[in-house]
N, C-alpha and C positions, 0 to 999 in steps of 0.2 A: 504494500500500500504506500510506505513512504518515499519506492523507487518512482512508482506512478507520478505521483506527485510533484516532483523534484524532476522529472520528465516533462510533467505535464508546464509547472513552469517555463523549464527552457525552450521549450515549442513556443510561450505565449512570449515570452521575453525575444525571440528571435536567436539564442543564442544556438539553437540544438534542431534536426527533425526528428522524427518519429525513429526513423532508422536510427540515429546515433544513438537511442536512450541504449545504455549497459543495461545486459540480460541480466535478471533477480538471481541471486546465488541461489542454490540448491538450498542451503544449509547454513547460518551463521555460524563464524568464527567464534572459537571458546576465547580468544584474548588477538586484539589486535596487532599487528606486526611491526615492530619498530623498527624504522629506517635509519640510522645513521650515516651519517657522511664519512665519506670515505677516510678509513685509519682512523674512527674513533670506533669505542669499543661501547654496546646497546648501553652498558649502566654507565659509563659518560656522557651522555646524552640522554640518557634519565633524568640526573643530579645537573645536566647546565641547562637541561628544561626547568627543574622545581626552581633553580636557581632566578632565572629570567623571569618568574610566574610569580616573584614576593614581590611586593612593592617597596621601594626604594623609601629611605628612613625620611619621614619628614624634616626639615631643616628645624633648627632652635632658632626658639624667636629671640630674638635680643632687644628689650625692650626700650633698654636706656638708647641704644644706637638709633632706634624708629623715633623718639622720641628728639633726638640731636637734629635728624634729618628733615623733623617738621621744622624744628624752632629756624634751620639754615635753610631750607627751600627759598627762595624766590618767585616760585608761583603763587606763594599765599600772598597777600598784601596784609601790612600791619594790622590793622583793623582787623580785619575777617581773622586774623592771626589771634588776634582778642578776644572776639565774639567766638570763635571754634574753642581757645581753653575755657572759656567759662561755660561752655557747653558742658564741656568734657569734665571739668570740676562738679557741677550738676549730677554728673552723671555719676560719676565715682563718691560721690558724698549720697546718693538715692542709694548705690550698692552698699556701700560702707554700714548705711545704719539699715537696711536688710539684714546684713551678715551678724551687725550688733545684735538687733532682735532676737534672731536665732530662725529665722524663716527662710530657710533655703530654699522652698517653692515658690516666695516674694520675688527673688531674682529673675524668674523666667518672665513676667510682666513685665521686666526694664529692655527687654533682649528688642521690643519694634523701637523704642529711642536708643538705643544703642545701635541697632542697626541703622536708623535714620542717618545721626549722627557721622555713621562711615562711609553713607552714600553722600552725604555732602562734601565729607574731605575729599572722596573720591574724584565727585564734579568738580570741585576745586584745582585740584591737582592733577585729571586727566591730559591737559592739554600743556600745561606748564613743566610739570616734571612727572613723565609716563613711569619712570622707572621707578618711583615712589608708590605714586598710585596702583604702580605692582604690587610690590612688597606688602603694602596696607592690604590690599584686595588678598591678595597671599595667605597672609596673617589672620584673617578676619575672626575666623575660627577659635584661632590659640590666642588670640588677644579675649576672647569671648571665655572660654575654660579658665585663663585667671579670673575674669571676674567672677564667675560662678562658683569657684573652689575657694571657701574664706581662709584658707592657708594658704594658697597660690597668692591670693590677693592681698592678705596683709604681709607675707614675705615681699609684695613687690611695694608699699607703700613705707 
């Protein structure tokens, strides 16, 4: 049935006719055949598949450096430079007395102004310094986990 089908695509997609479809095997295979490239031996190429198949360690954020690169950017203008920390103070003073209280579900209500918040720096910074606007956009996540975790976040304040 799933040859049919996979047949039947290539016919409608133009890729294939009726005559190219491969005949249905008799019988499926008890384990599939691995190919290796020439002069590597089948469990080398097991182990640099598994390998290739982990994802790659996320970077450390470094926060004090994120923080250097807002205050020295040149796409922000002073002002909007004022108006975005006192946002950000707002913001870290909302989380701050969450974590004091002791409501670690409070948190997750601050995450649409928080998120607000990065889409402005963002718009700010798209156009004046992309490669920032990376990193923030990057980061967004693991800037978001310290606020959430009141150890992460009072270690960083």
């Amino acid at each position: 049935m799933r040859c049919a089908v996979v047949g039947l695509l290539a016919v409608v997609m133009g890729c294939a006719t009726v005559a190219d479809a491969p005949p249905a095997p008799a019988k499926p295979s008890a384990a599939p055949a691995v190919i290796a490239p020439t002069g590597v031996k089948p469990a080398q190429a097991a182990r640099a598949k598994s390998e290739t198949a982990k994802p790659a360690p996320a970077p450390t954020l470094d926060v004090a450096a994120l923080k250097e690169r807002l205050r020295s950017t040149d796409a922000i203008g002073v002002f909007t430079k004022l108006a975005l920390k006192n946002q950000m103070d707002d913001l870290l003073q909302q989380v701050r007395a969450v974590h004091q209280s002791g409501g670690a579900s409070g948190v997750g209500a601050l995450r649409q102004p928080y998120d607000m918040l990065v889409l402005k720096v963002l718009a700010v910074l798209q156009d004046g310094d992309p490669s920032l606007a990376r990193m923030i956009s990057g980061s967004r996540e693991a800037i978001w986990g310290i606020l959430v975790d009141p150890v992460k976040f009072n270690a960083l304040a």
